[in-house]
C-alpha positions in Angstrom: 5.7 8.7 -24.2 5.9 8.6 -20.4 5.4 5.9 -18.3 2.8 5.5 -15.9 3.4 4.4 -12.3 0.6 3.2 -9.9 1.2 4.1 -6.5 -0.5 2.5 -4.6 -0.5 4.3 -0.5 -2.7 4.9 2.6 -1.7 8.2 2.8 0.0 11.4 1.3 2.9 12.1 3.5 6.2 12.4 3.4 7.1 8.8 2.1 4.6 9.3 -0.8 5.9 12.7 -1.3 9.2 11.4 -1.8 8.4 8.4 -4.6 6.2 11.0 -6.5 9.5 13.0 -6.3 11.7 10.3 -8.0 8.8 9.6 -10.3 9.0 13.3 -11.8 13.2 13.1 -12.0 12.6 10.1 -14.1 9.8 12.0 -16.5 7.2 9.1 -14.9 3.8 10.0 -14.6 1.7 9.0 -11.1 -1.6 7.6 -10.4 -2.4 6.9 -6.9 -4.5 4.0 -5.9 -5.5 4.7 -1.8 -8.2 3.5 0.6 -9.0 7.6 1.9 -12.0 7.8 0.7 -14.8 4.8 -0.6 -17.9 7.1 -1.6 -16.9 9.4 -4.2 -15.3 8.0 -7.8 -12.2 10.9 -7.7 -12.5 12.2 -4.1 -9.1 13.8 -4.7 -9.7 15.6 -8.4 -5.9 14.2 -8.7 -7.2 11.2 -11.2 -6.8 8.8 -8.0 -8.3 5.4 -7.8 -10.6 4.6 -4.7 -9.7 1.6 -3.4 -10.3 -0.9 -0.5 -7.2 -2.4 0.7 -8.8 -5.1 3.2 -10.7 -6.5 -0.5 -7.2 -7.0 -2.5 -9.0 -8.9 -5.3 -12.1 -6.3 -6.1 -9.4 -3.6 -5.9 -7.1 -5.2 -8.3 -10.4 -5.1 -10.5 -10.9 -1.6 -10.4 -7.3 -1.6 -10.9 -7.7 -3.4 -14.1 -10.4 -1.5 -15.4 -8.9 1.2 -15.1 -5.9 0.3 -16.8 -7.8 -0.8 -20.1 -7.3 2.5 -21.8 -4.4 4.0 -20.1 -2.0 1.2 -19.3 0.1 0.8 -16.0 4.0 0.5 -16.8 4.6 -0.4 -12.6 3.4 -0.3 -9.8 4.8 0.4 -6.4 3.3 0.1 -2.9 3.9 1.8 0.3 3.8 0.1 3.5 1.9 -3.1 4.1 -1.4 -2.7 3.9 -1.4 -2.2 0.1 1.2 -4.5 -0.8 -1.6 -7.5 -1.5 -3.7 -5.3 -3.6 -0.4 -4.2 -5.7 -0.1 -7.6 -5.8 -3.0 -9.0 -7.3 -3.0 -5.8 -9.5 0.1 -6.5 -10.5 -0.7 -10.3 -11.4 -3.8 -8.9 -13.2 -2.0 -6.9 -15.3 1.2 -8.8 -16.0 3.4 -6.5 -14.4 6.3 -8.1 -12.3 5.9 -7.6 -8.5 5.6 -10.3 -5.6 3.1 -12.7 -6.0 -0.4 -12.2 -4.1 0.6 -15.2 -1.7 3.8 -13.6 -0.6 1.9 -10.5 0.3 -0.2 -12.2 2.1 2.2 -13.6 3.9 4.5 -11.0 4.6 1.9 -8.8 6.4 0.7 -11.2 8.6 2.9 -12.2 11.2 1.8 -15.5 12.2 1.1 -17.2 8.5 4.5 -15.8 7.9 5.8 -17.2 10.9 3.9 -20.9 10.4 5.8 -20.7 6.7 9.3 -19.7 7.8 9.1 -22.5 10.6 7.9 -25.1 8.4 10.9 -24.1 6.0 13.5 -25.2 9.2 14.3 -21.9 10.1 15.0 -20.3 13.6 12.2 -18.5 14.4 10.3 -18.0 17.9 7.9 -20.5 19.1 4.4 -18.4 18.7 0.8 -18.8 19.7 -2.1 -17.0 18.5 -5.1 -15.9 20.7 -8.4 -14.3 19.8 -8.8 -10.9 20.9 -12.0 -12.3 23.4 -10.1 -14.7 25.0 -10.0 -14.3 29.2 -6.3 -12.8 29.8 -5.5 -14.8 32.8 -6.1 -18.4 30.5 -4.0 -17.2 28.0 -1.0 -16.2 30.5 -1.4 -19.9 31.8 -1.3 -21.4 28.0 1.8 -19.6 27.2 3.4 -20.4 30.7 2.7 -23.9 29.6 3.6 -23.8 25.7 6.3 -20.8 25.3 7.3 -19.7 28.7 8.4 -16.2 29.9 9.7 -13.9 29.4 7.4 -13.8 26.1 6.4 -10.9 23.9 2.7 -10.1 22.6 2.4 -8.6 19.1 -0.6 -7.5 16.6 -0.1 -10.1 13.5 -0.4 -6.8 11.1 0.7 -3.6 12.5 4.2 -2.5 11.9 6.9 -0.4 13.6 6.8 -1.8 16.9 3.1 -0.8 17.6 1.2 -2.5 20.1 4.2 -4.9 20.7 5.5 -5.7 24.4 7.3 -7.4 26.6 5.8 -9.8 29.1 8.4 -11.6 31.9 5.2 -13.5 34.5 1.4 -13.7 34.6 0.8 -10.5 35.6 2.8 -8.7 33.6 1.1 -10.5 30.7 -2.3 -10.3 31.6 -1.3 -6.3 31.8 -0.1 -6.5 28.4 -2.7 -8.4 27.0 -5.6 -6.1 28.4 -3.5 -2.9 26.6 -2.8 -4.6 23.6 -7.0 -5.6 23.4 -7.7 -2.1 23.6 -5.4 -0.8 20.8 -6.7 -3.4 18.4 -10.3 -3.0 19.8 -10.0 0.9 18.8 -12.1 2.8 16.5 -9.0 3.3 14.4 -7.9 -0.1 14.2 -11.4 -1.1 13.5 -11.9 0.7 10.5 -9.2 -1.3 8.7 -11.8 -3.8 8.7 -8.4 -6.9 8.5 -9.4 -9.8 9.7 -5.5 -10.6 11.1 -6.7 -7.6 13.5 -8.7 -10.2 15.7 -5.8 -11.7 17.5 -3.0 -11.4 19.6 0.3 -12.9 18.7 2.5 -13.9 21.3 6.0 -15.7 20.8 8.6 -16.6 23.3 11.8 -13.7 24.0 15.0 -13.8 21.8 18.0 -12.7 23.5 20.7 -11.1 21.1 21.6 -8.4 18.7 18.9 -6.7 16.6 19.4 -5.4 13.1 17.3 -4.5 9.7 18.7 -5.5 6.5 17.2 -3.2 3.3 17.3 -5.1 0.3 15.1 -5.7 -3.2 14.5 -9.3 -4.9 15.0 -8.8 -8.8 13.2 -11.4 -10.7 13.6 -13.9 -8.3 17.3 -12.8 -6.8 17.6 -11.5 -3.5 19.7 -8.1 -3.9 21.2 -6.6 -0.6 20.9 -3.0 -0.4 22.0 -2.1 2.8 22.6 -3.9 6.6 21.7 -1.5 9.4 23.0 -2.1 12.9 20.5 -0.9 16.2 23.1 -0.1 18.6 20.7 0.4 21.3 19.2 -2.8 23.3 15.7 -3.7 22.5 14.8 -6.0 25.7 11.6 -4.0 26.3 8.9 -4.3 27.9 8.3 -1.1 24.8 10.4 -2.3 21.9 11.0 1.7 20.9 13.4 1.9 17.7 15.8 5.0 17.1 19.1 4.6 15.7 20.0 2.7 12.6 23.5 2.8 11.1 24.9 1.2 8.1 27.4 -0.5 7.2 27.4 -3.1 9.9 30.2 -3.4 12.1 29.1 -7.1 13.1 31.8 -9.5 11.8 31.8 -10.2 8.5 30.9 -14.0 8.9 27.3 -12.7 11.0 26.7 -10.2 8.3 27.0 -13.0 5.7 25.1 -15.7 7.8 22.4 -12.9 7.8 22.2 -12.7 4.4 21.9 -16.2 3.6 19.0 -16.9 6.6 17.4 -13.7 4.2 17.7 -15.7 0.8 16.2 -18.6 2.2 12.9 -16.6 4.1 12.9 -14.6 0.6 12.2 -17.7 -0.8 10.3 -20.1 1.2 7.8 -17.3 1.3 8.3 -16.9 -2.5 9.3 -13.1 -3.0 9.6 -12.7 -6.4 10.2 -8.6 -8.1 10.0 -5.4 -5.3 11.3 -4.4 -2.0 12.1 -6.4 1.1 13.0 -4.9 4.7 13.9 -7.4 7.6 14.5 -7.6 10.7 17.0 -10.3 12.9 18.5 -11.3 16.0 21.4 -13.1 15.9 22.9 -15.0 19.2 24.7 -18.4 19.7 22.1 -20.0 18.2 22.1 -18.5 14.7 20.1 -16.3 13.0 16.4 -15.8 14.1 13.9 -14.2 11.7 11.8 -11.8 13.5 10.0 -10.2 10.2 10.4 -9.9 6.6 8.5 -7.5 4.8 7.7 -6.8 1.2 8.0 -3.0 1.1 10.5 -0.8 1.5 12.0 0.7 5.3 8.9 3.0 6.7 9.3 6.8 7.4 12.4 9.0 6.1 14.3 6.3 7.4 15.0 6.0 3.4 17.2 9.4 3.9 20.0 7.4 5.0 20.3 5.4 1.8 21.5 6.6 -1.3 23.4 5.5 -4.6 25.7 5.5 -7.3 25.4 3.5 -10.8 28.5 3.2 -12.8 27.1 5.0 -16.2 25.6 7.6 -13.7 26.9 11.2 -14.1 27.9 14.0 -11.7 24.9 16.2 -12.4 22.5 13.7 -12.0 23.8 13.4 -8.4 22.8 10.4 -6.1 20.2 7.7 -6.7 17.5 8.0 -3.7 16.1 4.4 -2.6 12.7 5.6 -4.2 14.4 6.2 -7.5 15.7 2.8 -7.5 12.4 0.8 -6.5 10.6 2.8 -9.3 13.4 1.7 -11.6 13.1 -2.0 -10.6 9.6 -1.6 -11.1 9.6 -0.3 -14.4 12.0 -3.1 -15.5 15.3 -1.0 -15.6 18.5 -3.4 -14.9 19.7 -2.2 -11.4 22.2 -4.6 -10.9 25.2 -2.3 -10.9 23.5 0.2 -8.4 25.5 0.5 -4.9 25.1 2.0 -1.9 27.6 5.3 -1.1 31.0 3.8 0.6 30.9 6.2 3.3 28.7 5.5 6.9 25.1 6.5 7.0 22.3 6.9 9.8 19.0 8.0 11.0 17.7 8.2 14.2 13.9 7.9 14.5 13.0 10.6 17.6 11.3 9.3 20.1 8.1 10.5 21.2 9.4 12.2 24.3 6.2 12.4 26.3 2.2 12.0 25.5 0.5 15.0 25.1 -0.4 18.3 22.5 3.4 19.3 20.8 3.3 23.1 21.1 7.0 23.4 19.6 10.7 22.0 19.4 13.6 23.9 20.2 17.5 23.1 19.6 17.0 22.4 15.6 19.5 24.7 14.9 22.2 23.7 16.6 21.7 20.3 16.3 21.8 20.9 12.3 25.4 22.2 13.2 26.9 18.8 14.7 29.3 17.7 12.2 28.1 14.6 10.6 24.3 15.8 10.6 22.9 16.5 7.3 18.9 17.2 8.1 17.1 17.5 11.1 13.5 16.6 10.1 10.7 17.7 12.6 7.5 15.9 10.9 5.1 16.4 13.5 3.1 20.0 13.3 2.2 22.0 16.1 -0.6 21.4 18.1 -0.4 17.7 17.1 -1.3 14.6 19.3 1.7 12.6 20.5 1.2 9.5 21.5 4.0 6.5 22.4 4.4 3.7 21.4 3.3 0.7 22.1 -0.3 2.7 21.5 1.2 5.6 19.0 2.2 4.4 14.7 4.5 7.9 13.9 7.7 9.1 15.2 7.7 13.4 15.6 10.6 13.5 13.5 14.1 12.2 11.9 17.8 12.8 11.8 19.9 11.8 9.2 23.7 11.4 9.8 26.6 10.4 7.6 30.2 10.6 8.1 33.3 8.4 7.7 32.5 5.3 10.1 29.2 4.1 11.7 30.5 5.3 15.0 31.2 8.8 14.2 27.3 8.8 12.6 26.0 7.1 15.6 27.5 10.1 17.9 26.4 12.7 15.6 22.9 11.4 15.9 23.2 11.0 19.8 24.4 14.3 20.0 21.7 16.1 18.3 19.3 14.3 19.9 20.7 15.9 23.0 20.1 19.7 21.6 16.4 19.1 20.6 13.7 19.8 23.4 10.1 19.2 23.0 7.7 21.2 24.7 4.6 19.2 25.1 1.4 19.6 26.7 -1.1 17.7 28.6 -3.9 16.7 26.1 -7.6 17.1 27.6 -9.3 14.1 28.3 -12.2 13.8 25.8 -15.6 13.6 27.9 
């Protein structure tokens, strides 16, 4: 008999596509749980549970009900949002996952932060404002309390949205007054979170920036992969793109990294799933800037891939998504490891605002040695918009090659050969 996975998303893009992918190669069948749609009982005709992600309890009910007759073997969740609902689900049902609390945690930046501080670990001093607070007094509190240069932050978005850069008054009560408006929108609205209604702003770290991919097995923080960001986030837009792995930080800051991650795993108490952080690391130590408990956002996933020692040659490589879904369903994963050669992505950059009408250069770009897909994800006749305002890159490339710098070039390189043709989008009147 199969096993049934609950997979718990906000959407069905290409991330979901991918763990529904991995659930087929392993004979699993899915059942999504999602928050599109809270009138209808099966708004889908797929079998898919309505949920509300901003009530993690009553979903975890409906979870429960549902699972009276047909019981859930996992359940995995993607991006943050759903993580608390898979969590109390998962408690529910006696399933291992992360505990409710971590969740919690984990998607709200400032409880997160409060914990991690109150565990004596380097993290930035932080203050919270409500969203109607006067911009001008808050620029004078944190001129008082943090100093500048500081950076303002939502407590529960993700992937650098609505996060800047602030160095005096006026350049925070700018950011402020932008940052308002995003979380003030119709679309941030309808999430109906409650960690929506402020602004998070902590003092500037200066140093090197990387993301470490990892799962926590029972209790025991596994390292999957350390990714460097060669280029400098200083801001005032904190716009990812490259990530390469393996690190070529000294062996000594890789390992101090790792350590600083054990400890946040813990203190936050990270029990069964995924876990993606980010760092900075300068003469101080290592700061914590985030620790999630999902896995790395996007196709970034692309990058990673594995081999098990009792794995055969036709079953090719193990896909990140394979291996949470494995975790999940209890499988021992402790022999899987990462490929030994160098691996990248480069999240594209949204070039300019406006409607995308095309991209030209994918060809050629494909044809840089060392680039294995050129993935164009946004559709023609699409809205771009940047970040700090915009939540979706218009495409990926995924690199791999001997060493991280012949992957970082690769990437750089076809990023070169791509051109965007985008046009103004009409104001809407």
């Amino acid at each position: 008999m199969s096993k049934r996975l609950l997979l718990l998303t906000t959407t069905t893009g290409y991330q979901t596509r991918a763990f529904v992918e991995a659930a087929r190669k392993l004979g699993a069948e899915v059942v999504f749980g999602s928050d599109r749609c809270h009138v209808l009982d099966d708004p889908w005709q797929d079998g898919a549970l309505a949920l509300h992600f901003e009530d993690a309890a009553g979903s975890a009910q409906i979870v429960a009900d549902a699972a009276r007759d047909t019981p859930f073997d996992a359940i995995v969740s993607l991006g943050d949002r759903p993580t608390a609902t898979a969590a109390h689900s998962a408690r529910a049902l006696a399933i291992p996952f992360h505990p409710p609390e971590a969740a919690e945690l984990c998607r709200d930046k400032y409880l997160s932060r409060a914990r991690l501080k109150t565990s004596g670990m380097l993290v930035p001093d932080f203050h919270r404002f409500s969203l109607d607070s006067e911009a001008e007094e808050a620029a004078r509190t944190v001129a008082g309390q943090i100093a500048f240069p500081c950076v303002l932050k939502p407590r529960a978005l993700s992937g650098s949205r609505g996060v800047i850069r602030a160095d005096n008054l006026t350049e925070f009560a700018a950011a402020f007054e932008r940052l308002r408006a995003l979380l003030e929108s119709p679309e941030i609205r309808v999430m109906r979170d409650t960690a929506n209604d402020d602004i998070l702003v902590e003092s500037y770290v200066e140093g090197t920036e990387i993301a470490v991919e990892g799962l926590v097995d029972r209790g025991r923080l596994r390292v999957l992969a350390i990714f460097d960001k060669p280029d400098p986030l200083a801001g005032p837009i904190f716009e990812e793109a490259i990530y390469v792995t393996p690190s070529r930080l000294p062996a000594a800051r890789q390992s101090a990294a790792i350590q600083t991650l054990d400890k946040a795993a813990r203190a936050l108490g990270l029990h069964h799933g995924p876990v993606h952080a980010e760092f900075r690391l300068n003469s101080r130590g290592v700061w914590m800037l985030e620790v999630a408990a999902r896995p790395i956002g996007g196709l970034c996933s692309r990058a990673l891939r594995f081999c098990a020692p009792a794995r055969s040659a036709q079953d090719g490589w193990m896909s990140l998504e394979e291996l949470l879904i494995r975790l999940a369903l209890g499988e021992n994963v402790e022999q899987v490891r990462r490929e030994a050669g160098a691996a990248g992505v480069m999240m594209i950059p949204v070039p300019e605002g406006g409607i995308l009408q095309g991209v030209h250069g994918t060809e050629r770009a494909a044809q840089i040695p060392g680039v294995e897909e050129i993935l164009i994800t946004a559709k023609p006749d699409q809205k771009l918009v940047p970040l700090p305002e915009g939540c979706s890159y218009p495409g990926f490339i995924i690199g791999r090659g001997p060493t991280p710098e012949f992957v970082e070039q690769a990437l750089r390189q076809a990023h070169r050969e791509l051109r965007f043709i985008v046009t103004p989008a009409l104001p809407v009147v």
